[in-house]
N, CA, C and O atoms as CSV, one atom per row, in Angstrom:
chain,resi,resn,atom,element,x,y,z
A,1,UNK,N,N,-35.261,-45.403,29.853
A,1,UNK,CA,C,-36.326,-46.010,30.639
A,1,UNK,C,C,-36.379,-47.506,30.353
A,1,UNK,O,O,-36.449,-47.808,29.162
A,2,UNK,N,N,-36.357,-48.480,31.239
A,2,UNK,CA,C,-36.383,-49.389,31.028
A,2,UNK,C,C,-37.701,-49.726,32.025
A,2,UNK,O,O,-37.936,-49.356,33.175
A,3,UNK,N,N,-38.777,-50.945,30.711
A,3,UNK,CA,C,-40.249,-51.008,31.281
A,3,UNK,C,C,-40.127,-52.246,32.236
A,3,UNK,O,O,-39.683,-53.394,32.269
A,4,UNK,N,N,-40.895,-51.173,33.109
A,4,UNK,CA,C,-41.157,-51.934,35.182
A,4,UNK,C,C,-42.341,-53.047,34.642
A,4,UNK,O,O,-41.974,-54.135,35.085
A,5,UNK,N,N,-43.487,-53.208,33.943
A,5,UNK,CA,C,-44.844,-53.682,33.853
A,5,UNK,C,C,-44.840,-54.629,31.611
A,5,UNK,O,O,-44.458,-54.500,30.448
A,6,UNK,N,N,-45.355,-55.183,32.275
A,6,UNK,CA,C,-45.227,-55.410,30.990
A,6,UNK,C,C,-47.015,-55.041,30.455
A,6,UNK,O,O,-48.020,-54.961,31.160
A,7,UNK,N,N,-46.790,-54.805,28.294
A,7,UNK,CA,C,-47.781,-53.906,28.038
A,7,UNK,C,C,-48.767,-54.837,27.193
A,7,UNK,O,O,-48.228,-55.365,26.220
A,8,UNK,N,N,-50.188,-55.147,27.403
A,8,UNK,CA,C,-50.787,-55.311,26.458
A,8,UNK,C,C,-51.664,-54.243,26.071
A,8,UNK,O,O,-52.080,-53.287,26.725
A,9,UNK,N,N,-51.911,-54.667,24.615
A,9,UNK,CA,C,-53.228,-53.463,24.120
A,9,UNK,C,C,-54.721,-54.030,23.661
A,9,UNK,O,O,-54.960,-54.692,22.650
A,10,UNK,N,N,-55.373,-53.725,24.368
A,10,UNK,CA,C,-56.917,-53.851,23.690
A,10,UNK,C,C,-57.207,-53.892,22.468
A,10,UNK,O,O,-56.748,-53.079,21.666
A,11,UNK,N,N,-58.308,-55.195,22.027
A,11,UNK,CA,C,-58.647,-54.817,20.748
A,11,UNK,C,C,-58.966,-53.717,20.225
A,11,UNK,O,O,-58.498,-53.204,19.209
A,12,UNK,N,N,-59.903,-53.274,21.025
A,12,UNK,CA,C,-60.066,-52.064,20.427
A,12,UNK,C,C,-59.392,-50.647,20.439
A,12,UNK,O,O,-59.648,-49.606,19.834
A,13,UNK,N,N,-58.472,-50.983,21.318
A,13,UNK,CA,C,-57.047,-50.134,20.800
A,13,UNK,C,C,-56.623,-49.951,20.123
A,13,UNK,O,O,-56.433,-48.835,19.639
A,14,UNK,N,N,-56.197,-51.156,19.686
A,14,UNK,CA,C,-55.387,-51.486,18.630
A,14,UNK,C,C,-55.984,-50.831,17.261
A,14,UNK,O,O,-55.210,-50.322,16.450
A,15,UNK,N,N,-57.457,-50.867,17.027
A,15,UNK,CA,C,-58.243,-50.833,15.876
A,15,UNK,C,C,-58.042,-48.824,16.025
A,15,UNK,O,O,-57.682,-48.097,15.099
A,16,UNK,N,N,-58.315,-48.476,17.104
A,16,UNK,CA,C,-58.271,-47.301,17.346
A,16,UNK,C,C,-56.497,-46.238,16.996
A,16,UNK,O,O,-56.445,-45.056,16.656
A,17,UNK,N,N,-55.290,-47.191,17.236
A,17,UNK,CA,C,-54.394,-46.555,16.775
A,17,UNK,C,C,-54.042,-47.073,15.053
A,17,UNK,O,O,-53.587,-46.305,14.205
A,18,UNK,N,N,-54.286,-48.140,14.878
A,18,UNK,CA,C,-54.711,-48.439,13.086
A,18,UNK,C,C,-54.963,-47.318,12.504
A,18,UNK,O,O,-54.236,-46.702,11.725
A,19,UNK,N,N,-56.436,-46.939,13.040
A,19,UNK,CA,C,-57.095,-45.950,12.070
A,19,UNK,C,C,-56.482,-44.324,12.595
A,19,UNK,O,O,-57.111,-43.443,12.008
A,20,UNK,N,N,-55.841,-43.988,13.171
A,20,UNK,CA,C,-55.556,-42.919,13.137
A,20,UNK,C,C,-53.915,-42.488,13.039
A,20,UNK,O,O,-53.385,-41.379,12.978
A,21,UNK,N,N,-53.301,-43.979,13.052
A,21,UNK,CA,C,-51.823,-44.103,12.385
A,21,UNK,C,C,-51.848,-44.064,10.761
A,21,UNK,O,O,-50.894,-43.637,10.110
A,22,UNK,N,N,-53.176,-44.611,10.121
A,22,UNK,CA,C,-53.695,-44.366,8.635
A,22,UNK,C,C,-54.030,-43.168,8.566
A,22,UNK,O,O,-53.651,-42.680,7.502
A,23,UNK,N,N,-54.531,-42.510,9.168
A,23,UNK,CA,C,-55.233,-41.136,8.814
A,23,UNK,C,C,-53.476,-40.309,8.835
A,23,UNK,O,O,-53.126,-39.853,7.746
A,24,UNK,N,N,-52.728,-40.191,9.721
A,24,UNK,CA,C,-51.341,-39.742,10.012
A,24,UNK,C,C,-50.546,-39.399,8.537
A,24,UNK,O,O,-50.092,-38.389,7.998
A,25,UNK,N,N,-50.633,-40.573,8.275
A,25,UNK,CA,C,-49.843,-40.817,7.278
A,25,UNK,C,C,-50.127,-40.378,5.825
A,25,UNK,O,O,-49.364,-40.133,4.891
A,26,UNK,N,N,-51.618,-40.354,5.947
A,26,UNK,CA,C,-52.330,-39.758,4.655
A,26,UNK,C,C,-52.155,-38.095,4.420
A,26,UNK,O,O,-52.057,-37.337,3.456
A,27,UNK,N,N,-52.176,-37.992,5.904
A,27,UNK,CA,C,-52.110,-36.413,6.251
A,27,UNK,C,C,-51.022,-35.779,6.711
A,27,UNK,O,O,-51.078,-34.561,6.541
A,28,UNK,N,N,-50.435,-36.019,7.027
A,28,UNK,CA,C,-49.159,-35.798,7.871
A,28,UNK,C,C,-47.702,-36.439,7.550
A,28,UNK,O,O,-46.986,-36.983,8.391
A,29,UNK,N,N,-47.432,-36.289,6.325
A,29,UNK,CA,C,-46.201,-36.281,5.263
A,29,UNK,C,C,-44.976,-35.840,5.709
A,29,UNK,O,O,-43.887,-36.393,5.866
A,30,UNK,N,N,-45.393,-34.719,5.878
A,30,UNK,CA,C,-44.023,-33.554,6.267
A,30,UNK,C,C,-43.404,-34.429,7.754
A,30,UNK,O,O,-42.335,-34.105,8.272
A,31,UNK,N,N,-44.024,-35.228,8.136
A,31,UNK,CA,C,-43.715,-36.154,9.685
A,31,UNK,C,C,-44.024,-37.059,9.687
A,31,UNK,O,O,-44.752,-37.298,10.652
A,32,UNK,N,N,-43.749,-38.431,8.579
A,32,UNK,CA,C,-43.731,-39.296,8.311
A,32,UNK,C,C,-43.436,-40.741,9.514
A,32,UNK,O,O,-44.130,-41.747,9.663
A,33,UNK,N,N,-42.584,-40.475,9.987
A,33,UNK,CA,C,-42.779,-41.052,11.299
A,33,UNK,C,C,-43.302,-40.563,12.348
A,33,UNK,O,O,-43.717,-41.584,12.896
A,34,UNK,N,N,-43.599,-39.629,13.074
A,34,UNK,CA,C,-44.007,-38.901,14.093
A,34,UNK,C,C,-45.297,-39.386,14.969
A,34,UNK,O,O,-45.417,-39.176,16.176
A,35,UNK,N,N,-46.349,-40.151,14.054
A,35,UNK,CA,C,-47.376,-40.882,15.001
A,35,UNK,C,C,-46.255,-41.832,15.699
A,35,UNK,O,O,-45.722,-41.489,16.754
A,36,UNK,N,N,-45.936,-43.039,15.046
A,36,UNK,CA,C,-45.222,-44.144,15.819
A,36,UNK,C,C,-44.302,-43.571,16.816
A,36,UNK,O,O,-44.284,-43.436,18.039
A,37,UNK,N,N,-43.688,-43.339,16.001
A,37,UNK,CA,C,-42.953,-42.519,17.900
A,37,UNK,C,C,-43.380,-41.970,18.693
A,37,UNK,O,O,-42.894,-42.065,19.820
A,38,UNK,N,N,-44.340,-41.261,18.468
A,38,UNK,CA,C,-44.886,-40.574,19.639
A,38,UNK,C,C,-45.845,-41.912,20.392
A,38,UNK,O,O,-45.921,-41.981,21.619
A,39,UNK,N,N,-46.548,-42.937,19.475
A,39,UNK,CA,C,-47.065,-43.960,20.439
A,39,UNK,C,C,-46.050,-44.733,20.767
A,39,UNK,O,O,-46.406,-45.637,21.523
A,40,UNK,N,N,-44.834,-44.741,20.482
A,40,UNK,CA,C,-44.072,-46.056,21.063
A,40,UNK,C,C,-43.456,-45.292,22.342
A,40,UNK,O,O,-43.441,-45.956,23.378
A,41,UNK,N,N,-42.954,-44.001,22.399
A,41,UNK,CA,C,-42.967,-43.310,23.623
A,41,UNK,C,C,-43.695,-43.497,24.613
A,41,UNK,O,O,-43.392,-43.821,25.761
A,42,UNK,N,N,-44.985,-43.222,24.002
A,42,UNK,CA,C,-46.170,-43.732,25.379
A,42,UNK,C,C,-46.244,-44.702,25.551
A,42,UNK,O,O,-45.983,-44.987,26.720
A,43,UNK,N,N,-46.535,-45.630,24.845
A,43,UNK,CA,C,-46.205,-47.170,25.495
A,43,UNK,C,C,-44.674,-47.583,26.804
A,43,UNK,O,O,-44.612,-48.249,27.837
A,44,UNK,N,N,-43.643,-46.733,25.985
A,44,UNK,CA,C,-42.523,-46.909,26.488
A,44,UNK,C,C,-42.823,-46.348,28.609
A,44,UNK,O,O,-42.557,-46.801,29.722
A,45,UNK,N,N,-43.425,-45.294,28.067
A,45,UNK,CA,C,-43.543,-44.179,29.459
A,45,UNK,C,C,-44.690,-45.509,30.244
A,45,UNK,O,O,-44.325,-46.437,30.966
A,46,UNK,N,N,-45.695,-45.277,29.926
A,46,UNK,CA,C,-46.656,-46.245,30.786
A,46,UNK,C,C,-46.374,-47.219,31.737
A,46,UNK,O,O,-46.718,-47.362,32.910
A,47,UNK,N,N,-45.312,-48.184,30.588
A,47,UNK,CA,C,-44.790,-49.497,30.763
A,47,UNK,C,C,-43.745,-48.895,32.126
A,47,UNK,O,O,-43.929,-49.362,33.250
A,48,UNK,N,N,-42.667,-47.839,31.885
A,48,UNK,CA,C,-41.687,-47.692,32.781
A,48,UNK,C,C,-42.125,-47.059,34.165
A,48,UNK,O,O,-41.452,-47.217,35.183
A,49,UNK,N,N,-43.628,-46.130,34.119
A,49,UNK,CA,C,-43.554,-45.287,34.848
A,49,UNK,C,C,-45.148,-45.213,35.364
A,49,UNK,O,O,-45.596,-44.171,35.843
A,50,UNK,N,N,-45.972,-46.447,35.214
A,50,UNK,CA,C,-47.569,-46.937,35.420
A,50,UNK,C,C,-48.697,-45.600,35.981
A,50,UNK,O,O,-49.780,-45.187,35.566
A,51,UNK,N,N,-47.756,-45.206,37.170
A,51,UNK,CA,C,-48.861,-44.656,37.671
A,51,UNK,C,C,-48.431,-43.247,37.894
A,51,UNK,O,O,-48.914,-42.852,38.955
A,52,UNK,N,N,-47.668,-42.281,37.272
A,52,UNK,CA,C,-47.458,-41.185,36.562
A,52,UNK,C,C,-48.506,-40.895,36.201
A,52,UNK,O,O,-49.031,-40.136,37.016
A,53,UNK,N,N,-49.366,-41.190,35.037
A,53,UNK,CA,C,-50.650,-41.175,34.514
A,53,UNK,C,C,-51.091,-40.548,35.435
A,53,UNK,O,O,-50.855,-40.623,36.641
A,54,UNK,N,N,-52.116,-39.560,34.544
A,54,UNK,CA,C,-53.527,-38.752,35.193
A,54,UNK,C,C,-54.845,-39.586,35.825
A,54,UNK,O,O,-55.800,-39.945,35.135
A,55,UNK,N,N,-54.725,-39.804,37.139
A,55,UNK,CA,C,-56.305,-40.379,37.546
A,55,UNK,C,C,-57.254,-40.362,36.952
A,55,UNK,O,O,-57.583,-39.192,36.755
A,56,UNK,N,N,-58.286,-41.423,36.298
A,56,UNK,CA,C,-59.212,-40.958,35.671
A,56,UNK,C,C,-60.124,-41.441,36.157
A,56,UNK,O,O,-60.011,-42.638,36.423
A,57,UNK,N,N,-61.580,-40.669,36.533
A,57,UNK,CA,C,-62.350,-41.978,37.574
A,57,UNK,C,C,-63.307,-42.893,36.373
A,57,UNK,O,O,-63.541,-42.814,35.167
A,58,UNK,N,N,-63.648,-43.712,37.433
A,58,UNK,CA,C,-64.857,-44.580,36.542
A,58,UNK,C,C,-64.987,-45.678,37.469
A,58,UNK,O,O,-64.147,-46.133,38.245
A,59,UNK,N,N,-66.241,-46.046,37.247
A,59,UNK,CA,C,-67.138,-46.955,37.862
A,59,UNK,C,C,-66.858,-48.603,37.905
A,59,UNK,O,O,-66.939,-49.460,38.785
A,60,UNK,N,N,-66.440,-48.595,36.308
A,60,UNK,CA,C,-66.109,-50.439,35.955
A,60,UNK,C,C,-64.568,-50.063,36.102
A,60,UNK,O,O,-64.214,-50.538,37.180
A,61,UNK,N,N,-63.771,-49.582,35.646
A,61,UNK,CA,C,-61.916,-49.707,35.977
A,61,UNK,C,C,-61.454,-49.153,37.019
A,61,UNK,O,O,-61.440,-47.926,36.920
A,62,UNK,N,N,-61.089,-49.534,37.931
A,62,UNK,CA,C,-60.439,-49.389,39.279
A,62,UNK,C,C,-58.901,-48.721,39.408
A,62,UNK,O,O,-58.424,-48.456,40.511
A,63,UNK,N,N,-58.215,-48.490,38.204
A,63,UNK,CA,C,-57.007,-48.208,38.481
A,63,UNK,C,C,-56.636,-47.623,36.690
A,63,UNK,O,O,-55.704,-48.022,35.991
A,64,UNK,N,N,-57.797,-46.496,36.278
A,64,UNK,CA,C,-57.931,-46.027,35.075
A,64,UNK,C,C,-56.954,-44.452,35.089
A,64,UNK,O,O,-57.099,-43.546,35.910
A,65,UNK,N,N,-56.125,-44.475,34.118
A,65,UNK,CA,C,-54.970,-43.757,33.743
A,65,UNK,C,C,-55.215,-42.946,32.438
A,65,UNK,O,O,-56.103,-43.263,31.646
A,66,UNK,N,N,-54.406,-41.912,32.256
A,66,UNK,CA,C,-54.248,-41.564,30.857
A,66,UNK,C,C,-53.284,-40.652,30.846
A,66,UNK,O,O,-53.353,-39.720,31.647
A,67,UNK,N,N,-52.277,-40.741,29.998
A,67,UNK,CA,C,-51.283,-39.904,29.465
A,67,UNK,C,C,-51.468,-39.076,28.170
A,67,UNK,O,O,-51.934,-39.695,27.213
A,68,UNK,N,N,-51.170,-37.761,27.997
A,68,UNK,CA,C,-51.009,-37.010,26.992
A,68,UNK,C,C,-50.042,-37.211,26.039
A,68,UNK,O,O,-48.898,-37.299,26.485
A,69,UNK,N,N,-50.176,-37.303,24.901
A,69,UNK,CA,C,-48.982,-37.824,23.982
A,69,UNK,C,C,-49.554,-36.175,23.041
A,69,UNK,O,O,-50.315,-36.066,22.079
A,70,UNK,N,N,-48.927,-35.285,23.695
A,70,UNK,CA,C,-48.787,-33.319,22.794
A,70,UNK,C,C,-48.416,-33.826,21.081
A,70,UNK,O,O,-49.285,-33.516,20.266
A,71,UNK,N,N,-47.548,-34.351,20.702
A,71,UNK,CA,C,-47.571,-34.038,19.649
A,71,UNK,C,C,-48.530,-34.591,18.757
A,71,UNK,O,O,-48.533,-34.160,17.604
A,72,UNK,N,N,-49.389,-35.519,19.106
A,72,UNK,CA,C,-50.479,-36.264,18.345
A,72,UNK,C,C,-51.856,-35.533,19.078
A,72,UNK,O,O,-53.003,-35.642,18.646
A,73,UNK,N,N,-51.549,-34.958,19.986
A,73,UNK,CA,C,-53.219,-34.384,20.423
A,73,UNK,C,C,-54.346,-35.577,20.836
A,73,UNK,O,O,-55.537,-35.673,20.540
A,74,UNK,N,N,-53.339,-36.567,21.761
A,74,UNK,CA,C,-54.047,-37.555,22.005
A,74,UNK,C,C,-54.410,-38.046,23.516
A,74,UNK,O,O,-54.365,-37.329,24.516
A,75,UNK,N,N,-54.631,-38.865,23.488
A,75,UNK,CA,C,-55.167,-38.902,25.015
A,75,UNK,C,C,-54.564,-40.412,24.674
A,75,UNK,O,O,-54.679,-40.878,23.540
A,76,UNK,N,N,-53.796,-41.267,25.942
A,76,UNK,CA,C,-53.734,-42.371,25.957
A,76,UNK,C,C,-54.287,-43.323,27.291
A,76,UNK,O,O,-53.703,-43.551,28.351
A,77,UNK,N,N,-55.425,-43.712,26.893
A,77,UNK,CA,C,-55.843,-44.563,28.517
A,77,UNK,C,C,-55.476,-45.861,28.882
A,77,UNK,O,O,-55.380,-46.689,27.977
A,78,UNK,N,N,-55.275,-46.163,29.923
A,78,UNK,CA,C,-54.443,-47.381,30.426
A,78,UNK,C,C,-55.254,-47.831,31.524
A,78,UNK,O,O,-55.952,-47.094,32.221
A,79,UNK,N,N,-55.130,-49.068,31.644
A,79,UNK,CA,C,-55.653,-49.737,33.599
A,79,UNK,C,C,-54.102,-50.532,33.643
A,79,UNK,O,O,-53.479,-51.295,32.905
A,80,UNK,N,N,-53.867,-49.793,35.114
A,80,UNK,CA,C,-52.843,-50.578,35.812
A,80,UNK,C,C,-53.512,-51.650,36.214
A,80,UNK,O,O,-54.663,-51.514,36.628
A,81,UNK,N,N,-52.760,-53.195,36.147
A,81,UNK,CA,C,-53.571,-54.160,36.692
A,81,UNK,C,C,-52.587,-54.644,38.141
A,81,UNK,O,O,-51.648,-53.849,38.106
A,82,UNK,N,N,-52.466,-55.198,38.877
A,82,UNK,CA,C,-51.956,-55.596,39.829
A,82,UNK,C,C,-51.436,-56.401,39.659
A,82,UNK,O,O,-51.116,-56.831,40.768
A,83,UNK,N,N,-50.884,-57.303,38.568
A,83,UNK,CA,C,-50.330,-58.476,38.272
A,83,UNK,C,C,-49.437,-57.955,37.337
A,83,UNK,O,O,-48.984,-58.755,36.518
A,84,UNK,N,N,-49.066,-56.726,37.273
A,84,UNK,CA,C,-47.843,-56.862,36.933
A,84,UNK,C,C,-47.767,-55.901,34.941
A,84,UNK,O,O,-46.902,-55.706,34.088
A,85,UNK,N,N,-49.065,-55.640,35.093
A,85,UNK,CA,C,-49.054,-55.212,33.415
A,85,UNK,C,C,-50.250,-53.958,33.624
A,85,UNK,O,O,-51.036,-53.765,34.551
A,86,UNK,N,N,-50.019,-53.208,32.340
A,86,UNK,CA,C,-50.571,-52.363,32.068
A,86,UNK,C,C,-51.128,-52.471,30.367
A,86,UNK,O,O,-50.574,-53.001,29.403
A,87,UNK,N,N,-52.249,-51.848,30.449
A,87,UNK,CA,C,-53.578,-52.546,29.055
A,87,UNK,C,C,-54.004,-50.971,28.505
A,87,UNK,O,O,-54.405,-50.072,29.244
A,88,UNK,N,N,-53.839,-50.881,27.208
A,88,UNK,CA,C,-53.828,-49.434,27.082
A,88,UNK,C,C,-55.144,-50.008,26.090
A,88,UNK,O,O,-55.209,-50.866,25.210
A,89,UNK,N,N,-56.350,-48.876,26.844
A,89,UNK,CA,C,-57.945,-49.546,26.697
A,89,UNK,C,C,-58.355,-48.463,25.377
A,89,UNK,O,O,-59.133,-48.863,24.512
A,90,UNK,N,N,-57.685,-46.888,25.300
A,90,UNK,CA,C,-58.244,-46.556,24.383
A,90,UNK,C,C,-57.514,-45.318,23.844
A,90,UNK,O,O,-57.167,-44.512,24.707
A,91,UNK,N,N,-57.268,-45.073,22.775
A,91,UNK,CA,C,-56.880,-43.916,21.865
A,91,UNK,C,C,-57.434,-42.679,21.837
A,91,UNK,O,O,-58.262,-42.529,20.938
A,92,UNK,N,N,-57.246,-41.795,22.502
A,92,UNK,CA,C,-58.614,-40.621,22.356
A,92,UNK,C,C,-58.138,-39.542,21.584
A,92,UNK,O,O,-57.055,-39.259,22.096
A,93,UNK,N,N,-58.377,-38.666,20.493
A,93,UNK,CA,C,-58.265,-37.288,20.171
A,93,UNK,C,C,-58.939,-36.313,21.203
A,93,UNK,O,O,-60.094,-36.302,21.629
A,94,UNK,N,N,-57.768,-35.418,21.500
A,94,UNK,CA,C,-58.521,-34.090,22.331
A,94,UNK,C,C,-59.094,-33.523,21.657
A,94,UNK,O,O,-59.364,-32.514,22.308
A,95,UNK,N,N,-59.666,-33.395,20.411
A,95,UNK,CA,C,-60.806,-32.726,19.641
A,95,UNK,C,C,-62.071,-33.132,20.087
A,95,UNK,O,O,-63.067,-32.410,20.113
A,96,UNK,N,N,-61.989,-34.693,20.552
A,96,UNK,CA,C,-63.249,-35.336,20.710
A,96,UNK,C,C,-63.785,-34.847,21.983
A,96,UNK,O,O,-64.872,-35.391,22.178
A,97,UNK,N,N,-63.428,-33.943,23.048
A,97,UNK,CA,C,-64.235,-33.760,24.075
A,97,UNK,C,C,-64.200,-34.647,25.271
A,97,UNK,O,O,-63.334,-34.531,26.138
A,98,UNK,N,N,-65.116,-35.502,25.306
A,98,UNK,CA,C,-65.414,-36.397,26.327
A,98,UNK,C,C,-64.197,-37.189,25.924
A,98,UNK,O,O,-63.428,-37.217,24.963
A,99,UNK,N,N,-64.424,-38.115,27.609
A,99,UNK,CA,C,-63.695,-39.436,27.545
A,99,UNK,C,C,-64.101,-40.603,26.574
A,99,UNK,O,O,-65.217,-40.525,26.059
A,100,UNK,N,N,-63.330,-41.635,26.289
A,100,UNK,CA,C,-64.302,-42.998,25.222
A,100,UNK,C,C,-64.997,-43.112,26.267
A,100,UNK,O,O,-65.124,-42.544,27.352
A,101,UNK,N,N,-65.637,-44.404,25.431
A,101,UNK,CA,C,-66.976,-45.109,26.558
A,101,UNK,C,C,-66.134,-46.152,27.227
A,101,UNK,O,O,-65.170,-46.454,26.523
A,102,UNK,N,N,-66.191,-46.773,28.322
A,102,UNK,CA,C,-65.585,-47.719,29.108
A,102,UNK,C,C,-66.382,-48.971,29.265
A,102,UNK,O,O,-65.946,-49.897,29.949
């Protein structure tokens, strides 16, 4: 796959895959790499393939996405922007239920 969009990430993304690439690692030994790859995959997929992603509605983001990353049990949300990039807004665990807040 080579990426169509180029990727930024939200601060609070960012803070959001921090803390649960720390938690990974504390916990999850036996798969020592396995968070990062599985997020650099999704980044990789997003970037190559934008609007693949699951529709997600909402009121303030107009073009709100999210991909499943199975082996982390995560939710990855994105806004396609029209200029050419995609902004991955938030980290979710499917334990947590609801969507983040937007």
């Amino acid at each position: 796959m080579t990426p169509v969009f180029q990727l930024r990430v939200a601060e609070k993304a960012a803070r959001q895959i921090q803390n649960a690439s720390a938690w990974w690692d504390l916990n999850r030994s036996a798969a020592p790499d396995g968070f990062r790859n599985e997020i650099e995959r999704g980044f990789l997929f997003i970037s190559s393939h934008p609007n693949l992603g699951a529709e997600v509605q909402s009121e303030r983001i107009r073009n709100l996405r999210r991909v499943l990353l199975k082996p982390i049990s995560s939710f990855l949300y994105y806004e396609v922007a029209d200029e050419g990039f995609v902004e991955v807004l938030a980290l979710w665990h499917t334990s947590r239920g609801n969507e983040p807040p937007f």
